[in-house]
C-alpha positions in Angstrom: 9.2 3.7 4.3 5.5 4.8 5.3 4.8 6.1 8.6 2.9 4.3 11.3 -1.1 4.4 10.7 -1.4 6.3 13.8 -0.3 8.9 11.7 -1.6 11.5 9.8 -0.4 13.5 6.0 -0.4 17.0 5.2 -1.0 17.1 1.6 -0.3 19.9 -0.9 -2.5 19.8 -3.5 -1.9 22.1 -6.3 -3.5 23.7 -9.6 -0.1 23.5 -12.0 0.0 26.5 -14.1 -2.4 28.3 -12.6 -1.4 32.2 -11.6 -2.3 33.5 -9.1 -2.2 30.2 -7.0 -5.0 27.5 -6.7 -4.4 25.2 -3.9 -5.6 23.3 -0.9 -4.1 22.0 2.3 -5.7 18.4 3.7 -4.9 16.3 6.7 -5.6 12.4 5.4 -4.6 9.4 6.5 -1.8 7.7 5.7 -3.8 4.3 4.4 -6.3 6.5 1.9 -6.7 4.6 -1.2 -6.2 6.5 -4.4 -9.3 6.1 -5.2 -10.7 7.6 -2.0 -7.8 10.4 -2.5 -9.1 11.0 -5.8 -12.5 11.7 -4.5 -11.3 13.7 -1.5 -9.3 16.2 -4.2 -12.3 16.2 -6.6 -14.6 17.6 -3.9 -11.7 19.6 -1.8 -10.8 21.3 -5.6 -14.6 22.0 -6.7 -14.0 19.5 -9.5 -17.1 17.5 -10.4 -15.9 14.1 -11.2 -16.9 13.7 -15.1 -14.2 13.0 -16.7 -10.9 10.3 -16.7 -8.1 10.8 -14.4 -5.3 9.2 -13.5 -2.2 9.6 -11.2 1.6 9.4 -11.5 4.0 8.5 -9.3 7.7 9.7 -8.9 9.0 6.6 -10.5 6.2 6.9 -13.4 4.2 3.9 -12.2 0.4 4.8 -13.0 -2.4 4.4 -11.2 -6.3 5.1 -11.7 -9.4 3.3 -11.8 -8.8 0.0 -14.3 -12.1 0.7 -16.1 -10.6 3.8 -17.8 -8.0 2.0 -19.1 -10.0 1.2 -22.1 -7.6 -0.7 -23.7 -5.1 -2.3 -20.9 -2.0 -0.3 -22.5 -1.5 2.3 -20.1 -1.2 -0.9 -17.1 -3.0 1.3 -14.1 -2.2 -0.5 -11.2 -5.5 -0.2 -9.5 -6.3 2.7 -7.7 -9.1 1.2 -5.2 -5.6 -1.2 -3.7 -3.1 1.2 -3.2 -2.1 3.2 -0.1 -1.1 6.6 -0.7 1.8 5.5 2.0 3.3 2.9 -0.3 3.8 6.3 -2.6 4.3 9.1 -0.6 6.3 8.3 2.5 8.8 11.6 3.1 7.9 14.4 3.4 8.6 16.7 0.4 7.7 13.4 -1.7 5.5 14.3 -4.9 3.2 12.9 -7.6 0.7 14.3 -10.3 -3.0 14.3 -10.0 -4.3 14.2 -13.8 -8.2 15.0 -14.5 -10.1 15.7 -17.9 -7.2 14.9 -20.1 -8.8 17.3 -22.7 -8.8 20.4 -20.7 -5.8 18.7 -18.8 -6.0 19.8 -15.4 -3.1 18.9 -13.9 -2.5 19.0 -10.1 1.0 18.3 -8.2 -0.2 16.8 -4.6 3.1 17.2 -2.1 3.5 15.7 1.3 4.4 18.5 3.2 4.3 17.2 6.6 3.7 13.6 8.7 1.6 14.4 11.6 0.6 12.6 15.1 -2.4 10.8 14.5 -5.0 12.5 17.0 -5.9 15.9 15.5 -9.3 16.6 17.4 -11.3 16.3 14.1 -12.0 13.1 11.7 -9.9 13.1 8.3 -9.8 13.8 6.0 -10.0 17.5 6.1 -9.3 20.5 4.4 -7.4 23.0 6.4 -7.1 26.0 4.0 -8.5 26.8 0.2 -7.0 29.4 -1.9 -9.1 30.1 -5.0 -11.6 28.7 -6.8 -10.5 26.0 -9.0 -12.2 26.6 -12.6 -15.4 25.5 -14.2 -15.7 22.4 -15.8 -15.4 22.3 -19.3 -14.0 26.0 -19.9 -10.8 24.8 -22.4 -7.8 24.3 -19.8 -6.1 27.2 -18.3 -6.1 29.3 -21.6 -9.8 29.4 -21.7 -10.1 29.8 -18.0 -8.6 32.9 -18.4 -10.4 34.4 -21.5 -13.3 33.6 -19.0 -12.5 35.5 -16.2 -11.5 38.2 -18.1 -15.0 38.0 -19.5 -16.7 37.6 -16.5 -15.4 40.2 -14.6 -15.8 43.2 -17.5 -19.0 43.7 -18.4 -18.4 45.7 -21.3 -16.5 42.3 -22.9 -17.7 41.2 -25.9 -18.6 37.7 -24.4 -20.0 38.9 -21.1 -23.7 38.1 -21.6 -22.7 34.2 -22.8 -20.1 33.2 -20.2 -23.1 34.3 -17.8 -25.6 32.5 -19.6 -23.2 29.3 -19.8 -23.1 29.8 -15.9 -26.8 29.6 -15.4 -26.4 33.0 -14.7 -24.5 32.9 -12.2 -21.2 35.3 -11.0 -17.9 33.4 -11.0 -16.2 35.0 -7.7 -11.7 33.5 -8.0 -11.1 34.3 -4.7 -14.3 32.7 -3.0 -13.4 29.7 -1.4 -16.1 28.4 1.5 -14.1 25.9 3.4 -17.2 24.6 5.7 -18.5 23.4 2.6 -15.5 21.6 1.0 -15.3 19.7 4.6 -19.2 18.9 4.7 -18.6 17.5 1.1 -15.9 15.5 2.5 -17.7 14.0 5.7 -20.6 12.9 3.2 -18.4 12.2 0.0 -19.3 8.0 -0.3 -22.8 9.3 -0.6 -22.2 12.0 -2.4 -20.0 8.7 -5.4 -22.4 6.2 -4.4 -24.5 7.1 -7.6 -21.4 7.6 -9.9 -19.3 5.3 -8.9 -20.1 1.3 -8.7 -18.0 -1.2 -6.3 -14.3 -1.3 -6.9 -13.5 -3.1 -10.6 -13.1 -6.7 -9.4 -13.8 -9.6 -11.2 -17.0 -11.1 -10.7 -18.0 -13.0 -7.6 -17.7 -16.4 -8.3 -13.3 -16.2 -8.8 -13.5 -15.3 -5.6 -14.3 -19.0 -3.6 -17.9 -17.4 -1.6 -16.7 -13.9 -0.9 -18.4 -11.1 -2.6 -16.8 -8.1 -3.8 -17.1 -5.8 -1.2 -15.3 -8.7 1.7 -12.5 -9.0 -0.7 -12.4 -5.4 -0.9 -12.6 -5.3 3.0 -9.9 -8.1 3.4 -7.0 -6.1 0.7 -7.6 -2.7 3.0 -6.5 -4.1 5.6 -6.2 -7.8 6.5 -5.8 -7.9 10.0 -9.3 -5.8 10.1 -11.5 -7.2 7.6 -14.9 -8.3 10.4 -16.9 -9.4 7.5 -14.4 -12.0 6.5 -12.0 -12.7 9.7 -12.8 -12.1 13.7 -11.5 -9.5 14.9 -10.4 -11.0 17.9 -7.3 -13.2 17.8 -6.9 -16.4 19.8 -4.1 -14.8 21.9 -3.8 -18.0 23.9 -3.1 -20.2 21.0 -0.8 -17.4 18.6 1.4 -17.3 21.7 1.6 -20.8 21.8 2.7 -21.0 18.6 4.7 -17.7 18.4 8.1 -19.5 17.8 6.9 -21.4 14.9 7.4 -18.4 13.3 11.1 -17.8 11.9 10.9 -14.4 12.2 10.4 -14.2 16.1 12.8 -16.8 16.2 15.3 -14.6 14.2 13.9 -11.6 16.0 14.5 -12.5 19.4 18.4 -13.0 18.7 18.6 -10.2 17.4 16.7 -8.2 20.1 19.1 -10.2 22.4 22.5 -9.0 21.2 21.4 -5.7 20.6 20.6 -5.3 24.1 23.4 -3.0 26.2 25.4 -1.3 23.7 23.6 -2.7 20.5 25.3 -3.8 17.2 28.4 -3.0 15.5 27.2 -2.7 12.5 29.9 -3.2 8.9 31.4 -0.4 7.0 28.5 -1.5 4.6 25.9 -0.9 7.6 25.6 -4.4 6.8 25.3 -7.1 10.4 28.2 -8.4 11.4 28.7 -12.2 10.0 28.9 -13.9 13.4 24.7 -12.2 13.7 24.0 -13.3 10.4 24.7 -16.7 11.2 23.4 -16.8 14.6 19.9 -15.7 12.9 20.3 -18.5 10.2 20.6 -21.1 13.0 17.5 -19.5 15.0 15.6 -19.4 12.0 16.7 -23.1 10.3 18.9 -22.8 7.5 16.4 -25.0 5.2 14.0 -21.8 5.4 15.7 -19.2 5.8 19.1 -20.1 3.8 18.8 -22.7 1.3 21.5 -22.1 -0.2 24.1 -22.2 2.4 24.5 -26.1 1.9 25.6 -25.0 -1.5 28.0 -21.9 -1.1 29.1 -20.3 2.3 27.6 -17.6 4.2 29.7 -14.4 3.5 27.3 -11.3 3.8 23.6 -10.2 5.4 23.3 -8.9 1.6 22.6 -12.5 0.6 20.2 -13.9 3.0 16.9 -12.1 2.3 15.2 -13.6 5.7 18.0 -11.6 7.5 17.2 -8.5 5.7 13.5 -8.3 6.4 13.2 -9.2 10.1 16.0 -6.4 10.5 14.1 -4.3 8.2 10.8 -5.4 10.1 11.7 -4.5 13.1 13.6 -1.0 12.0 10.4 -0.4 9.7 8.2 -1.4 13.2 10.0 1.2 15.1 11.9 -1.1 17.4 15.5 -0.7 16.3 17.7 2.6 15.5 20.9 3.0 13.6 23.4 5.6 15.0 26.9 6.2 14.3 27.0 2.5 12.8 25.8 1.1 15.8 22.0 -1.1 15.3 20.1 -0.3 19.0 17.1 -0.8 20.3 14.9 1.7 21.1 14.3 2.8 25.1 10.5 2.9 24.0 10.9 -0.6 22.3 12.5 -2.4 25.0 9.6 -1.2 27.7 6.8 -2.0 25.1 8.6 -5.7 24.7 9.0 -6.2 28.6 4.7 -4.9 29.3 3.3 -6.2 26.3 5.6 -9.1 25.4 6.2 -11.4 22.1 2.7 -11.2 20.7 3.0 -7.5 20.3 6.1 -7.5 18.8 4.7 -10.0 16.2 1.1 -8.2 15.4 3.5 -5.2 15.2 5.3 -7.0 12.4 2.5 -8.7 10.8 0.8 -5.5 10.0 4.5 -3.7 8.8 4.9 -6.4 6.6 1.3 -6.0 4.6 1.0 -1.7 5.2 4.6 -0.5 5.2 7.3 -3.3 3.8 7.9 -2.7 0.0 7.4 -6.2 -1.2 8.9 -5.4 -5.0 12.1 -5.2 -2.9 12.2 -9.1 -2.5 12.8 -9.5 -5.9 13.8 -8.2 -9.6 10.4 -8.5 -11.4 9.4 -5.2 -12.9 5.8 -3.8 -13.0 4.3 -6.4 -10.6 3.8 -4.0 -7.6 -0.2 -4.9 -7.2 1.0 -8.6 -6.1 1.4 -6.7 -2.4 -2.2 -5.6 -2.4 -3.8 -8.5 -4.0 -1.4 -10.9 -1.2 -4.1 -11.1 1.6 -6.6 -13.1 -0.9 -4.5 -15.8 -0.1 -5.8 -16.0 3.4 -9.0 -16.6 2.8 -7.7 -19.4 0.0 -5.9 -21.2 3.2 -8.5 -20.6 5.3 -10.6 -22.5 2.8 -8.5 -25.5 2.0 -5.4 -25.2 3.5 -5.9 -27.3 6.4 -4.3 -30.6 4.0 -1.1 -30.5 2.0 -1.9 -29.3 -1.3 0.5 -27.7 -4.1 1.5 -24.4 -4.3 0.3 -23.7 -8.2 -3.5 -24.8 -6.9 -3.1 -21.7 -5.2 -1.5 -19.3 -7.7 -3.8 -20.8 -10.2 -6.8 -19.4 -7.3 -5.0 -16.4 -7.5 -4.7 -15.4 -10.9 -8.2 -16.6 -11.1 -9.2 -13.8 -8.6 -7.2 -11.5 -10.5 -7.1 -12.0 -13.7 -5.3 -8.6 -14.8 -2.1 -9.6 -12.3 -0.2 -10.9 -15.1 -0.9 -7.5 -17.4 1.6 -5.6 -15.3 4.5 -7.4 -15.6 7.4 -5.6 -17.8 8.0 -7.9 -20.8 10.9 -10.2 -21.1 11.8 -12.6 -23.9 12.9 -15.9 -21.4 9.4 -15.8 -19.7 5.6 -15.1 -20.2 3.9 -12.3 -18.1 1.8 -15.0 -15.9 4.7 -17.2 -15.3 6.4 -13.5 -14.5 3.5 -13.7 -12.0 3.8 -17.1 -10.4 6.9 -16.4 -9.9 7.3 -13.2 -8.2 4.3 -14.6 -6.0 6.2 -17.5 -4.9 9.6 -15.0 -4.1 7.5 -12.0 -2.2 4.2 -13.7 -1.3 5.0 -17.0 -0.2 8.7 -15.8 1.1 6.8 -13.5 3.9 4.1 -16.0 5.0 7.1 -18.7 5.3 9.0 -16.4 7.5 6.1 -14.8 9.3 5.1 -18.6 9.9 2.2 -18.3 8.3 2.3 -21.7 6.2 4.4 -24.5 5.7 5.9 -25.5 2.4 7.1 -28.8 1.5 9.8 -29.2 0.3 10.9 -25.9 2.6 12.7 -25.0 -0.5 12.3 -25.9 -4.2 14.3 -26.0 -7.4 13.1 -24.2 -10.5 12.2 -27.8 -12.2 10.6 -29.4 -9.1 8.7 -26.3 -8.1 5.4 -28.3 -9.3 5.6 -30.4 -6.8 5.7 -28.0 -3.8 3.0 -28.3 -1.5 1.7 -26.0 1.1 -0.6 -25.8 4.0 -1.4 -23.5 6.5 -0.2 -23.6 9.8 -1.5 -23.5 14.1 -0.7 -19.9 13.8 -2.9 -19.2 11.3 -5.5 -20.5 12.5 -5.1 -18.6 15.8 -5.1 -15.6 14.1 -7.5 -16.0 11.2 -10.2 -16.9 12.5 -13.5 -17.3 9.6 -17.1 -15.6 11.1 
């Protein structure tokens, strides 16, 4: 899983191909979109942005600017609303940075290292250069080196025109000035502002009075979005509310028994079943196991709400697993008794949106842009959430927002790619906001056939923590 965002990656970035090596070392952090990462290696490489590019992860998702995806086959999820944390989170983790798909420059970028946060300087930053990455334009790797061999003979036959097609300038490999890549870098939205336009959202009026820059602001980072929400939580009325949530709920038995000598945990690492059930019964079996009514209780590996708060609070940095005992931390245990409940749930609340792999929750393919696009939501209950209303109004909001939602979704012959959608918003989206207390459903639980009828509002808590300006 990604590191905390107090943290800070040591990226690798590559030339593939190239001999002798072109490469630079960055510090960046952890929540850099691609988008901004793209920029950061176009400037940090020497690159100069005019032409397509695209990245690919280790499990061959894609992911680039939507616009170049001229006709919506290659599925980019978009580039402008993913973390490089929800891609890279070990070190030694890899993707491939792909620009000008007709010279085909193709760049590995590593995670060599995870870092404490504080390094003395802003990020992102370059911290060594080797070589100069080639000129734009010069016929991939093959041509860049019929042009250096040119360049650097003068007798060559093609001399005088490679120096003419540099403005007469000299091409120097092994000239790298890393001031300059690092003053590019502190100035680099200015440096886009003229060729690149707002992220590619739909237009303004799908999204219920924000404009495209606050919805932008509210899917960085939800719990930090001051043109949309105030930053300042009403701390008196969240705690007030805190065990509305079934997460704390679940949470603080769990905490409980783990206290002393922790957790026996199964031969399947799995919690024993006498936790499992005391969680269900702190939680309310109606929300957090449905189906128990229907079959009994036999494993943790059936009763997602389990799963996450222990993953949660692992994820969070509260818990430890060592020789099959589930502890909690020393550190954990003094943060709990200074800082108290609250903490513990922002500390969850901001896991579950930067760090917890949503596609997890569920076994719909290609639908991984759900997690980024969740936080819209908020400002949907924030609008007109404070009355019962049903659960499609608000998918039906949200495909509105995002129209291209539905595009990802890996086909299947017993459903269509938007009811793909709906559904894997109900089972991720609408799962965590239950069990982070975040709204109320009604019924709690709903049948495939009746699942029309559900209706949801949001909840005190909420509205203690999202607060409109």
């Amino acid at each position: 899983m990604p590191p905390p965002a107090n943290k800070a990656y040591q990226l690798k970035v590559s030339l593939l191909g190239a001999r002798p090596p072109i490469w630079r070392r960055l510090l960046v952090a952890p929540d850099t979109t691609f988008q901004d990462l793209h920029r950061i290696i176009q400037l940090a490489m020497g690159w100069q942005a005019c032409h397509l590019h695209m990245f690919q992860a280790g499990d061959d998702r894609l992911i680039g600017d939507p616009a170049e995806d001229f006709d919506g086959m290659q599925n980019f999820q978009d580039e402008t609303m993913v973390a490089v944390s929800a891609v890279l989170n070990k070190e030694g983790q890899a993707l491939t940075y792909d620009y000008d798909f007709g010279d085909s420059w193709e760049h590995e970028v590593r995670l060599e290292k995870v870092l404490p946060g504080d390094q003395g300087e802003p990020l992102p930053r370059c911290i060594k250069a080797v070589r100069q990455c080639p000129p734009e334009d010069v016929g991939g790797l093959p041509g860049f080196y019929d042009f250096l061999e040119a360049m650097e003979d003068a007798a060559h036959p093609e001399h005088v025109a490679v120096r003419e097609w540099m403005g007469g300038e000299w091409f120097e490999p092994e000239f790298v000035d890393l001031d300059d890549i690092n003053q590019a870098l502190a100035e680099r939205d200015a440096l886009f502002s003229e060729t690149e336009s707002e992220p590619d959202i739909p237009p303004a009026r799908d999204f219920f009075g924000l404009s495209p820059s606050q919805v932008y602001e509210l899917l960085q980072n939800p719990l930090n979005c001051p043109s949309v929400f105030k930053p300042l939580i009403d701390a008196e009325a969240v705690n007030r509310e805190l065990d509305t949530a079934p997460v704390i709920r679940m949470a603080k038995v769990l905490v409980e028994a783990m206290k002393g000598k922790g957790i026996r945990l199964t031969g399947k690492g799995n919690l024993p079943l006498k936790q499992v059930k005391a969680m269900i019964e702190a939680g309310g079996e109606e929300i957090v196991a449905p189906m128990a009514r229907y079959s009994p209780i036999r494993s943790e590996e059936h009763i997602l709400a389990v799963i996450l708060t222990r993953v949660l609070l692992e994820i969070a940095g509260y818990t430890k697993k060592q020789k099959g005992v589930l502890s909690l931390k020393k550190t954990a245990e003094t943060r709990l008794e200074k800082k108290g409940w609250l903490m513990v749930y922002r500390d969850l609340l901001s896991t579950a949106f930067s760090r917890l792999s949503w596609a997890s929750m569920d076994h719909y393919d290609g639908l991984d842009e759900i997690q980024y696009t969740a936080p819209f939501c908020f400002w949907l209950l924030s609008e007109k959430g404070e009355q019962w209303r049903p659960v499609d109004d608000y998918l039906e909001d949200m495909l509105k927002a995002f129209p291209r939602l539905p595009l990802a979704a890996y086909p299947v012959v017993y459903m269509s790619d938007e009811e793909q959608a709906r559904s894997a918003m109900r089972s991720r989206m609408l799962t965590l906001y239950q069990l982070l207390g975040l709204i109320e459903l009604d019924p709690e639980h709903a049948r495939l056939r009746s699942e029309g009828e559900q209706m949801m509002r949001r909840t005190a808590l909420f509205e203690g923590l999202f607060t409109r300006v």
